[in-house]
KEVOFI-782517 format. One line per 8 residues: number of its first residue (from 1); for each residue x, y, z of N, C-alpha, C. Coordinates in Angstrom, 3 decimals. Example, Ala and Ser with C-alpha at 12.3 -4.5 7.8 and 13.67 -1.06 7.14 Angstrom:
2
1) 13.190/-5.690/7.800/12.300/-4.500/7.800/13.200/-3.300/7.800 | 12.850/-2.250/7.080/13.670/-1.060/7.140/12.900/0.030/7.870 .
This chain:
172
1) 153.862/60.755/-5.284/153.259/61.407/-4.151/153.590/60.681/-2.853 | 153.226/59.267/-2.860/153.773/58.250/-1.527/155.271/58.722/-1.171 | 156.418/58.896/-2.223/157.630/59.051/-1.662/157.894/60.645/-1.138 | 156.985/61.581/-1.398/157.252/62.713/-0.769/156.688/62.392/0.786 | 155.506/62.187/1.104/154.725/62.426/1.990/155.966/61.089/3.181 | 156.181/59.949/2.653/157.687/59.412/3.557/159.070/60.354/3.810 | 159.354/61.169/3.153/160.573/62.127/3.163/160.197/63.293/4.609 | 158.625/63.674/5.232/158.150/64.569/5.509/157.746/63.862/6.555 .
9) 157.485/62.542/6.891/157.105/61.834/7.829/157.772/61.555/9.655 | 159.070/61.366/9.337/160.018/61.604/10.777/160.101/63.389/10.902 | 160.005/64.123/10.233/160.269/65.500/10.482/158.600/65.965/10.993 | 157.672/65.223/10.879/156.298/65.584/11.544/156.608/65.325/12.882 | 157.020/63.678/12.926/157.027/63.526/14.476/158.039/64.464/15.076 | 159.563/64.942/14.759/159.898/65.266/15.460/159.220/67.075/15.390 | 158.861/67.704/14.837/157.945/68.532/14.905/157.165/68.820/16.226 | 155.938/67.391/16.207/155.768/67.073/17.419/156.007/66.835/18.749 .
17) 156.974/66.392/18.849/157.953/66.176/19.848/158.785/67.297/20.525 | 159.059/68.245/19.416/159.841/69.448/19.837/158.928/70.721/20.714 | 157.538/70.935/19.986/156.105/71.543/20.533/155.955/70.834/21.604 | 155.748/69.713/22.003/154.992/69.314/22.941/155.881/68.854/24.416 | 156.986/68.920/24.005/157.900/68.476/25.374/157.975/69.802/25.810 | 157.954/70.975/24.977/158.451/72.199/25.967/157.142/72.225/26.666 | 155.911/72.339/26.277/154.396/72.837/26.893/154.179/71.803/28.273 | 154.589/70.508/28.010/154.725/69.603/29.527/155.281/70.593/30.448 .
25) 156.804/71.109/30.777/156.965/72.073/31.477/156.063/72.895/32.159 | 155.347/73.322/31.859/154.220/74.432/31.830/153.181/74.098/33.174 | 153.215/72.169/33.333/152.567/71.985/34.288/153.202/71.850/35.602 | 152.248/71.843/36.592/153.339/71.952/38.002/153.535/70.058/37.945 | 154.839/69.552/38.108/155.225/68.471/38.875/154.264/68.208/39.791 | 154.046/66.843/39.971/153.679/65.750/40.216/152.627/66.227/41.419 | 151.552/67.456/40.774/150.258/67.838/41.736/149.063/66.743/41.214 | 148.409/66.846/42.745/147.676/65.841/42.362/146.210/66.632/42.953 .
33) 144.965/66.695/42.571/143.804/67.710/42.607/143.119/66.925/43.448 | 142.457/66.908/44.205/141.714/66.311/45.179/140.534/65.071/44.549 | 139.996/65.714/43.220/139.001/64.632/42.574/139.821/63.392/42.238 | 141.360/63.497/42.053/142.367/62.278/41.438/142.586/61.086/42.480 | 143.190/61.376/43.163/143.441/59.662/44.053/143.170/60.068/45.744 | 142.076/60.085/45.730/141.636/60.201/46.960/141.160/61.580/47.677 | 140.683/61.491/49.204/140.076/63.118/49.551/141.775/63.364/50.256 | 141.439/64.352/50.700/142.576/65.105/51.776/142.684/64.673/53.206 .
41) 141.341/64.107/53.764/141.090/63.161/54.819/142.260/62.215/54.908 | 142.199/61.582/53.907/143.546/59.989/53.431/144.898/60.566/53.169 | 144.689/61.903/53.048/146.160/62.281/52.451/146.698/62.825/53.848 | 146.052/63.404/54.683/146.330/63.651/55.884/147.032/62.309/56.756 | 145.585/61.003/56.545/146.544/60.197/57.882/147.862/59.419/57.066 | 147.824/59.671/55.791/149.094/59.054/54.648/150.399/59.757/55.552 | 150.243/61.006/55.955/151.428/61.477/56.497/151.674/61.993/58.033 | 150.382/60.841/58.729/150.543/60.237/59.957/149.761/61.677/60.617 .
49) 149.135/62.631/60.413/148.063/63.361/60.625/146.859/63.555/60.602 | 145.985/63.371/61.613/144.557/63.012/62.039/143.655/63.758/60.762 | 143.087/63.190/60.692/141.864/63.526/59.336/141.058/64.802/59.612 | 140.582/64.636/61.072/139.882/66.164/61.337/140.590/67.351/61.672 | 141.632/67.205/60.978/142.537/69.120/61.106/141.290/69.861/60.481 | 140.883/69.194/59.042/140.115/70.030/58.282/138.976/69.486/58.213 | 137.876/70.710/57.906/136.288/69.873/58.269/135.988/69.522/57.037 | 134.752/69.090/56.724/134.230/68.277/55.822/134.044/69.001/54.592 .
57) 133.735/70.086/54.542/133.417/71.025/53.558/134.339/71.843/52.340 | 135.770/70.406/52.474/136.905/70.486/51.806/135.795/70.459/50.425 | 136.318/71.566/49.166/135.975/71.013/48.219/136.612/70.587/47.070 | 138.109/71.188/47.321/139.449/70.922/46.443/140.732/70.665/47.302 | 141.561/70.259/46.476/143.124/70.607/47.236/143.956/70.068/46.064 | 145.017/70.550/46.274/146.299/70.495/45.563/147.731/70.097/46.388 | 148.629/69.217/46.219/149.552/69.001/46.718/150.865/69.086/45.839 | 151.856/69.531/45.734/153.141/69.887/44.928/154.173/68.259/45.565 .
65) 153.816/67.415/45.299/155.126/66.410/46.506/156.584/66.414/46.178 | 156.953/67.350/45.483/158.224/67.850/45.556/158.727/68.618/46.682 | 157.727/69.901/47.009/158.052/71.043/47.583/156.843/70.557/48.956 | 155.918/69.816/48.894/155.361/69.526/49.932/153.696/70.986/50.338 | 153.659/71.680/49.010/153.116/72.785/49.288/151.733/71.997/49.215 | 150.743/72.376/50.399/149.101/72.051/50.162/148.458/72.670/49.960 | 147.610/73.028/49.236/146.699/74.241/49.195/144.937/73.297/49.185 | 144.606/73.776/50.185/143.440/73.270/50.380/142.058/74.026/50.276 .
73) 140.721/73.950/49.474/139.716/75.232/49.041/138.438/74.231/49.960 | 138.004/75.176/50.937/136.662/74.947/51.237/135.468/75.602/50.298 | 134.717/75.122/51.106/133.138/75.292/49.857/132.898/77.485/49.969 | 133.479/77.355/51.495/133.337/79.005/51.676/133.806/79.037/53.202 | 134.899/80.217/53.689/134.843/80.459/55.154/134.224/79.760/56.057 | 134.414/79.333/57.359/134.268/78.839/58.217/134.331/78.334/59.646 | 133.408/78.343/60.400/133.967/77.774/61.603/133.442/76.023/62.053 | 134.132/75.916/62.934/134.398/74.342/63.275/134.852/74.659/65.045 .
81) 134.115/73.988/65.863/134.514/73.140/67.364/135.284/72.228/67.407 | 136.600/72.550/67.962/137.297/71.220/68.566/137.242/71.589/69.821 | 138.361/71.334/70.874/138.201/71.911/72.279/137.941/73.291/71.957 | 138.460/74.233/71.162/138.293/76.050/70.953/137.401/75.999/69.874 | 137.217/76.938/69.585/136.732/77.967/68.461/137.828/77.638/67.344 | 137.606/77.312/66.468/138.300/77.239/64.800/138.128/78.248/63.339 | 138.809/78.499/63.344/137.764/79.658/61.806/138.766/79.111/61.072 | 138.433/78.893/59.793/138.982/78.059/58.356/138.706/79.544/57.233 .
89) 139.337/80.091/56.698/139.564/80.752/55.224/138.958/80.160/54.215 | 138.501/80.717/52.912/137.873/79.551/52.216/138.924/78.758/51.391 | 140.687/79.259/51.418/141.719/79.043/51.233/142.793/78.575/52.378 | 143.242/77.464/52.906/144.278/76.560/53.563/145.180/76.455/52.890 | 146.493/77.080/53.656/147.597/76.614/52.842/148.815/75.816/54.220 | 149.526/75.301/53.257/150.854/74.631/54.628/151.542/74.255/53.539 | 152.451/73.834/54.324/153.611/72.563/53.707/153.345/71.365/54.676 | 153.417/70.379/53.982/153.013/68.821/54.754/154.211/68.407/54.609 .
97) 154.359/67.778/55.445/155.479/66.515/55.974/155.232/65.729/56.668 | 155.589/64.344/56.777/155.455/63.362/57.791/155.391/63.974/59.153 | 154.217/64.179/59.784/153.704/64.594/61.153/153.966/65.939/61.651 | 153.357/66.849/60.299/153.609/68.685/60.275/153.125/68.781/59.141 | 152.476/70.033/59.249/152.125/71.090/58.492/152.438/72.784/59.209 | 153.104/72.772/58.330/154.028/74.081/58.861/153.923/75.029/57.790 | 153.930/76.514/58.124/153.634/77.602/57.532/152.200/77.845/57.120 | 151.436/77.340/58.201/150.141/77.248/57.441/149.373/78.589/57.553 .
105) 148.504/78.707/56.570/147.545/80.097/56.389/146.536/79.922/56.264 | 145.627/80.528/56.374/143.994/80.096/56.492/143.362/79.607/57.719 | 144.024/79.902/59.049/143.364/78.843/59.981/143.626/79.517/61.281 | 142.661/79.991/61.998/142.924/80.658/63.283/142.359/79.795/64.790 | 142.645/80.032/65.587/142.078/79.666/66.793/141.794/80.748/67.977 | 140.179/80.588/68.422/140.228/81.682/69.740/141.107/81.243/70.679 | 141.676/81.902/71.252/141.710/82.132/72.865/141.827/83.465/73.469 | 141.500/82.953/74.727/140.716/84.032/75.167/140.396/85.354/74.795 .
113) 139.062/85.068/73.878/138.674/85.846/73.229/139.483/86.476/72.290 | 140.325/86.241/71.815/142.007/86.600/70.502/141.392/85.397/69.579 | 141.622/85.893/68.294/141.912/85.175/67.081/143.126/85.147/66.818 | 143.821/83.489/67.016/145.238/83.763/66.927/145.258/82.872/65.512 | 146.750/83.443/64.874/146.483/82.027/63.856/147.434/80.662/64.189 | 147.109/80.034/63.232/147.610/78.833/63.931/148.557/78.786/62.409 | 150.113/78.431/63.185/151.049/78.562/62.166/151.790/77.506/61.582 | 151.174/76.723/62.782/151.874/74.994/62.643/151.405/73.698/63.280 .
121) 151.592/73.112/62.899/150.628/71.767/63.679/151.549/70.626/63.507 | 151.650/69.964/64.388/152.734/68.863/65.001/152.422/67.516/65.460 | 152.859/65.965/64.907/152.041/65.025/65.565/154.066/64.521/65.427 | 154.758/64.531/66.666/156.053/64.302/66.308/155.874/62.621/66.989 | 154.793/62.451/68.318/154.779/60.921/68.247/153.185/60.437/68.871 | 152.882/59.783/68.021/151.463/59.359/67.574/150.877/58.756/68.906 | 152.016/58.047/69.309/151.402/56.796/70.792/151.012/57.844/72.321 | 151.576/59.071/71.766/151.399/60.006/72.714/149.773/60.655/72.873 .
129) 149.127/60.279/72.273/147.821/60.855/71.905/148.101/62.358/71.778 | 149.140/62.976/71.288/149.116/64.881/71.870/149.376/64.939/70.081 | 148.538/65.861/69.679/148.924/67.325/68.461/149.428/68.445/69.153 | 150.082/69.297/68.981/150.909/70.149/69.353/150.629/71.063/68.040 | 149.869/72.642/68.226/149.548/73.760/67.539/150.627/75.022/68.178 | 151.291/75.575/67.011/151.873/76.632/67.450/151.143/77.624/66.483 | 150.607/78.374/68.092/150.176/79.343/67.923/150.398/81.115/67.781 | 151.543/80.936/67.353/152.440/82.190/67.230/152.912/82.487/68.491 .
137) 151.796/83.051/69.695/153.010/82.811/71.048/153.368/81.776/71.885 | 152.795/80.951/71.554/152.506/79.765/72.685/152.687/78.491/71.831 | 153.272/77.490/72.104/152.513/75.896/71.482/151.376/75.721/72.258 | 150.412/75.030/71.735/149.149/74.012/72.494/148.911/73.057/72.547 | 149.233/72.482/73.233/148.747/70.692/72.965/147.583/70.150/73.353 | 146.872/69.311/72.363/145.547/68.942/73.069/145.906/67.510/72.653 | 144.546/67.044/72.802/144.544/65.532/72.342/144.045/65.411/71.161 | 144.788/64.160/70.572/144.756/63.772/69.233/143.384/63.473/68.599 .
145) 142.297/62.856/70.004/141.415/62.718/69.603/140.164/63.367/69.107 | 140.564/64.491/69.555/139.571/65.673/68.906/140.142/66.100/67.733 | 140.698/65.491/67.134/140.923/65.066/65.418/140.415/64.094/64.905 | 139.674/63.097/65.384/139.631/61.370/64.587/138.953/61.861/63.806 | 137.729/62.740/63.393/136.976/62.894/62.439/136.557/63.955/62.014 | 136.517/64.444/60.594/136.385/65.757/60.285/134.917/66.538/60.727 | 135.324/67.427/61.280/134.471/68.472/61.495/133.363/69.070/60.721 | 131.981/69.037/61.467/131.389/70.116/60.626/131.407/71.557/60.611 .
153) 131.722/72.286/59.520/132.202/73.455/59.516/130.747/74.509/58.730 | 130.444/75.416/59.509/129.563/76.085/59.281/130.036/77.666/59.412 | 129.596/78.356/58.466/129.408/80.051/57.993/129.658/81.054/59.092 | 128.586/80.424/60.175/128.498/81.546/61.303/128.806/80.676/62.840 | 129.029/81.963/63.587/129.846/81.156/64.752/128.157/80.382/65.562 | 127.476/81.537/65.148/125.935/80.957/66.025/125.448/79.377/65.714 | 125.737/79.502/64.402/125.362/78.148/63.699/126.094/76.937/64.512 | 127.705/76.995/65.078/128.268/76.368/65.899/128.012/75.889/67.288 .
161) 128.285/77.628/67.986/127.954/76.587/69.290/126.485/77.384/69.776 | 125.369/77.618/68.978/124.282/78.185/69.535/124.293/79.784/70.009 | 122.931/79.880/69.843/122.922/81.475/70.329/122.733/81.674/71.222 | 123.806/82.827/71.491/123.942/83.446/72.876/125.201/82.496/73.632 | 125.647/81.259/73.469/126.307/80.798/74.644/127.774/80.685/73.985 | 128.601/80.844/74.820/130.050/81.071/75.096/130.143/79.948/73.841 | 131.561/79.997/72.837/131.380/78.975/72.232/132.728/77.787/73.333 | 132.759/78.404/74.703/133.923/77.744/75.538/134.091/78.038/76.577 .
169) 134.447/76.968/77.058/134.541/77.114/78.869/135.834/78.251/79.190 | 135.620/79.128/80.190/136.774/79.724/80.771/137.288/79.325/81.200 | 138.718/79.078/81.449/139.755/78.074/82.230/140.475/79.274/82.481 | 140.966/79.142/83.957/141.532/80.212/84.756/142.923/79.478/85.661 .
């Protein structure tokens, strides 16, 4: 009985081996889930981009670092104050790169009175204090510092900047 069950023994492992290397495939390359090595906050200034792009109410994300794809899940829809009006999707998507996120979805900005979306975001040199948002017609540049820290992001716009008042100054 011992010398059968040795004859049957390398043909288990490679058995094994043959099943289980194809099903690895199956997973995406080298994603990493937000509960694994750190929040999205750290993964942001990792690639020299201010922590408060996104507000606090991150509750997942996914990164592909092959293809650079982010997909980022809030707790639910949202808005957030920086200098404008912000509305967040309960889904963020981009591609990250060292000082960009480009093609992004999920993320609009007022002006004047327009929900525009915001398609790209730019930190090309840091000492400059400027982010640079392209906003489909326009770039915008503000300051970097109305990024240092993530935002609180709340449901309704009232919840933001109060009821009844402008959530922004008119600039003419």
């Amino acid at each position: 009985m011992e010398s059968s069950m040795a004859k049957f023994w390398p043909f288990s492992i490679l058995l094994t081996f043959l099943t289980t290397v194809p099903l690895m495939g199956l997973c995406p390359p080298l994603a990493v889930a937000g509960d694994g090595g750190g929040s999205i906050h750290e993964l942001l200034r990792e690639h020299g981009l201010p922590a408060g792009l996104l507000p606090k109410t991150v509750e997942s994300f996914d990164i592909d670092r092959e293809s650079g794809l982010l997909e980022v899940r809030l707790d639910g829809p949202c808005y957030a104050m920086f200098d404008e009006l912000a509305y967040f999707d309960q889904v963020v998507r981009g591609n990250l790169s060292y000082g960009a996120l480009r093609g992004v979805e999920g993320f609009s900005q007022e002006e004047l009175f327009l929900w525009l979306p915001v398609k790209g975001i730019l930190v090309s040199d840091p000492s400059s204090g400027v982010i640079l948002f392209d906003i489909g017609l326009a770039h915008k540049q503000l300051s970097l510092s109305l990024f240092e820290e993530p935002p609180d992001c709340q449901p309704a716009v009232r919840q933001v900047v109060g009821e009844g008042e402008r959530p922004r100054k008119m600039r003419f």
